[in-house]
matplotlib code that plots the C-alpha trace (Angstrom):
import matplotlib.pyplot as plt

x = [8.9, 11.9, 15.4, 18.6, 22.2, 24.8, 28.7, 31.7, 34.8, 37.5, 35.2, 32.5, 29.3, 27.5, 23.1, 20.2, 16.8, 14.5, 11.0, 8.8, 5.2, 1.9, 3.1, -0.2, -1.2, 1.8, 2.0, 5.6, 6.6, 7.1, 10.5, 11.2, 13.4, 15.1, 15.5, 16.3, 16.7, 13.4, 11.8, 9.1, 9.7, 8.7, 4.9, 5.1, 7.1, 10.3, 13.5, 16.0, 19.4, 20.8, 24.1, 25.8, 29.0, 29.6, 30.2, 28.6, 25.3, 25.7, 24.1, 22.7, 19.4, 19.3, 16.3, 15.8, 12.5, 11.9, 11.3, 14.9, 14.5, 16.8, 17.9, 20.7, 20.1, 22.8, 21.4, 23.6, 21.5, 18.4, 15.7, 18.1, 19.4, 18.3, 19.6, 20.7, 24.3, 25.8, 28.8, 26.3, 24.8, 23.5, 22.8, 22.5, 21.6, 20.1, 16.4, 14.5, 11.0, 9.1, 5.8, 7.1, 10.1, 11.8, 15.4, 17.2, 21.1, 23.3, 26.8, 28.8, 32.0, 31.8, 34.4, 32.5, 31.0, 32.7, 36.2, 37.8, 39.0, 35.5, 33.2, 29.9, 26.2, 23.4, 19.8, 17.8, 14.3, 11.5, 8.2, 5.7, 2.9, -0.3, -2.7, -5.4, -4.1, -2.1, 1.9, 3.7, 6.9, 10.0, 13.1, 15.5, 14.9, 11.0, 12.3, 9.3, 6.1, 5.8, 8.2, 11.0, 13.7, 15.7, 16.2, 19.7, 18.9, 17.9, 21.3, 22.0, 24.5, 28.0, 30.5]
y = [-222.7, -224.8, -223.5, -225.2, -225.0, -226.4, -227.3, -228.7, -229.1, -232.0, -233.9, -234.2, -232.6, -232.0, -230.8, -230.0, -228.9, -227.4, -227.9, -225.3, -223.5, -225.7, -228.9, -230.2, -230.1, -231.7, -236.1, -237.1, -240.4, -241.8, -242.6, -246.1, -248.7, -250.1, -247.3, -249.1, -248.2, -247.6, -246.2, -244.4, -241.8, -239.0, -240.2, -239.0, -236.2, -236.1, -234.2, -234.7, -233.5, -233.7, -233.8, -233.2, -233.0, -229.6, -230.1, -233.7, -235.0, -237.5, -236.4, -238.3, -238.1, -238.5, -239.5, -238.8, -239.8, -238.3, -242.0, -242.5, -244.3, -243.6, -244.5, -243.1, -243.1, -242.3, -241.1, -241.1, -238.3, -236.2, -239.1, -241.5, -244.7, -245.0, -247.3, -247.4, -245.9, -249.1, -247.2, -246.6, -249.5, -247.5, -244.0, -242.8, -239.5, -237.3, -236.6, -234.4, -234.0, -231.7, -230.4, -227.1, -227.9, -230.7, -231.3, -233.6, -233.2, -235.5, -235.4, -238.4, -238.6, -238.0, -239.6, -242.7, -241.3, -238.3, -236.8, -234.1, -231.7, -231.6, -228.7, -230.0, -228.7, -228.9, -228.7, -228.7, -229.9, -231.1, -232.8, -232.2, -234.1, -232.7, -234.0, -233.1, -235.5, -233.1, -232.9, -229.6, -229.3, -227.0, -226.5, -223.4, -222.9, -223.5, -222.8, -223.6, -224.3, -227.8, -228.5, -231.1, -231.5, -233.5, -230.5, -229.3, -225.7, -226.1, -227.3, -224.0, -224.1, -225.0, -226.3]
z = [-73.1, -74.4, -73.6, -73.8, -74.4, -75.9, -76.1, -78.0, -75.8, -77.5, -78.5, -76.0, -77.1, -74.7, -75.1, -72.3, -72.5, -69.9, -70.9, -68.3, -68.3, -68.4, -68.1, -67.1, -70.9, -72.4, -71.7, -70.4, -70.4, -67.3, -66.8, -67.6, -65.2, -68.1, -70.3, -73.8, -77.8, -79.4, -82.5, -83.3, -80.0, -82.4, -82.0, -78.2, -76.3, -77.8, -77.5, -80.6, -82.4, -86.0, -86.3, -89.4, -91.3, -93.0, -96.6, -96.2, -96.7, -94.1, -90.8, -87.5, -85.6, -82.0, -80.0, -76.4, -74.8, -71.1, -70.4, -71.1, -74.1, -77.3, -80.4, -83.2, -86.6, -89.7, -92.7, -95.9, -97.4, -96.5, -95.3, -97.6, -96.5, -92.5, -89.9, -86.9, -85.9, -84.2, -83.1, -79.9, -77.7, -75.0, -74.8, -70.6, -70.3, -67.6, -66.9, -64.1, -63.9, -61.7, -61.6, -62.8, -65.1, -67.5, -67.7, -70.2, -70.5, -72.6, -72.7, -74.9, -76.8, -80.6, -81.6, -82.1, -85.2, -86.1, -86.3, -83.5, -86.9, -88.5, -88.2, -87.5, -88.2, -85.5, -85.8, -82.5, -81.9, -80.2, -80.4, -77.8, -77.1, -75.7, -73.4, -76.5, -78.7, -80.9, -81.0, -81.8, -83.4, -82.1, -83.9, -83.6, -87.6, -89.5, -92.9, -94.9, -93.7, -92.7, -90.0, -91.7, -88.9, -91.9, -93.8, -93.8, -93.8, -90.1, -89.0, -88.3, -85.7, -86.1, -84.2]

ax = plt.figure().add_subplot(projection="3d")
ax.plot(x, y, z, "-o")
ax.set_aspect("equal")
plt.show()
């Protein structure tokens, strides 16, 4: 089971997740000494945010690897014009494993990348990875049938 909350206060956003149940079928990065920016964290367990604008077609993906790796992308548009959002050089956040539960919480300041008077849109998801081979996608919104974090329509909390 996934659970998780989150909050805008100021500017600070803050996000955690709580990853609990079998655990023994689901692979979870070892937590790395040197956590660092890295693509491609998608391919294993992953736990990840899109951050939008509303109004805008500019949005953010954040990725947050229970090994503590990361990495910030800015889109200009739906899958258009990737790279990596430079307004962030490091990305600390919290992880807790235990044979029973996972916790991830992340709390940084968005002003780097986005004005305190803008309303923002937030889609929440996850990737896990099981020990079969297979990953499974999570997402508060599915709106069609092939899971597409990207889509807009599954920003569906505002803030």
């Amino acid at each position: 089971m996934i659970k998780g909350s989150i909050e805008r206060h100021s500017n600070r956003f803050a996000i955690s997740y709580s990853l609990t149940g079998a655990l023994s079928d689901v692979v979870i990065p070892t937590l790395a000494e040197m956590p660092e920016r890295r693509d491609n964290l998608w391919e294993e367990t992953c736990f990840e945010i899109f951050l939008g604008l509303k109004d805008y077609d500019q949005y953010w993906e954040f990725d947050l690897s229970p090994s503590g790796h990361w990495n910030v992308y800015r889109f200009n548009a739906y899958r258009e014009g990737r790279q990596e959002e430079e307004a962030f050089t490091s990305l600390p956040f919290n992880v807790i494993s235990r044979t029973d539960a996972f916790l991830l919480n992340l709390e940084f300041d968005l002003d780097k990348i986005i004005p305190a008077d803008k309303t923002l849109k937030v889609g929440i998801s996850a990737v896990i990875k099981l020990r079969d081979g297979n990953t499974t996608p999570w997402a508060l919104a599915h709106p069609f049938q092939q899971a597409d974090f990207h889509k807009r329509v599954s920003f569906i909390i505002e803030l």
